[in-house]
VOGU-3710 file (C-alpha; in Angstrom, 3 decimals, decimal comma):
1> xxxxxxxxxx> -49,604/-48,411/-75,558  -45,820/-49,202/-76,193  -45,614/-45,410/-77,927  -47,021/-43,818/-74,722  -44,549/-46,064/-72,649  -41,744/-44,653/-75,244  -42,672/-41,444/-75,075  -42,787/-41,612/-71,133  -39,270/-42,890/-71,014  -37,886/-40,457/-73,100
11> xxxxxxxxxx> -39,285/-37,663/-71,383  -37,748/-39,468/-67,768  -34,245/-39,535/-69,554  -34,359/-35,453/-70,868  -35,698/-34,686/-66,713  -32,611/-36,653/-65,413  -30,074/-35,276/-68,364  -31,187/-32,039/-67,426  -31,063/-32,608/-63,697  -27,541/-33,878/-64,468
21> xxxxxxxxxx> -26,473/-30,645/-65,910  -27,828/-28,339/-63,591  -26,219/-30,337/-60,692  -22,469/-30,800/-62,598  -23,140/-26,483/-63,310  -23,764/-25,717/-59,773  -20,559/-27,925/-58,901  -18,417/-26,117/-61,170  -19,637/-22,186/-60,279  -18,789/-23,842/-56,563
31> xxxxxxxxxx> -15,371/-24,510/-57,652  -14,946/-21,361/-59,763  -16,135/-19,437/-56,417  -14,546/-20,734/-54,253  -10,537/-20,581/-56,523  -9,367/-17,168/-55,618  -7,642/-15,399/-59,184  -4,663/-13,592/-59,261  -0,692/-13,274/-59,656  0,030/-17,250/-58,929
41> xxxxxxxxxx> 3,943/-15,732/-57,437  3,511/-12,065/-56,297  6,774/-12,526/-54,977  8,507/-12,955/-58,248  8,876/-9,793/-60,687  10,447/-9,442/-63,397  13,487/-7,392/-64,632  12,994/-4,215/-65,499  12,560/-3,985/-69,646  11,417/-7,363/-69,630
51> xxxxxxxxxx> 7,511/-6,872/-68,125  4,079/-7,736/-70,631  4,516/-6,121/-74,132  1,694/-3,306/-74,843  -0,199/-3,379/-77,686  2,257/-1,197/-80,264  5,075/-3,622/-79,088  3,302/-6,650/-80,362  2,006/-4,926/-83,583  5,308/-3,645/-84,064
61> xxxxxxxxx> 6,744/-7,311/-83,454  4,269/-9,402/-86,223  5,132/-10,337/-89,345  2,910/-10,200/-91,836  1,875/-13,617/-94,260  -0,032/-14,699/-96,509  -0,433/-13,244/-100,259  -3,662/-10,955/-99,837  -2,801/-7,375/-101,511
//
């Protein structure tokens, strides 16, 4: 009797961790949704020459380490 009472509260706790989750996923996709992504200051640019490096430019700018051949 106490296993079946065991085995009934352990299968109430995974329902309600699982309930949990689904409820704190749905609050977080609301938040994601509703955050609008972007520039955070459209207004300020920078200089010219001094934008996001492209790929070549950050090749060009890493040093190489470690001892490998």
């Amino acid at each position: 009797m106490e296993t079946l009472i065991t085995l009934a509260a352990i299968a109430l706790l995974i329902a309600l961790g699982t309930r949990l989750i689904h409820r704190l996923n749905a609050q977080h996709d609301a938040r994601i949704a509703a955050h609008h992504f972007g520039t955070p200051f459209p207004a300020i640019r920078r200089p010219p020459g001094h934008g996001h490096p492209t790929a070549t430019e950050q090749a060009a700018h890493r040093r190489r380490t470690g001892t490998w051949p």
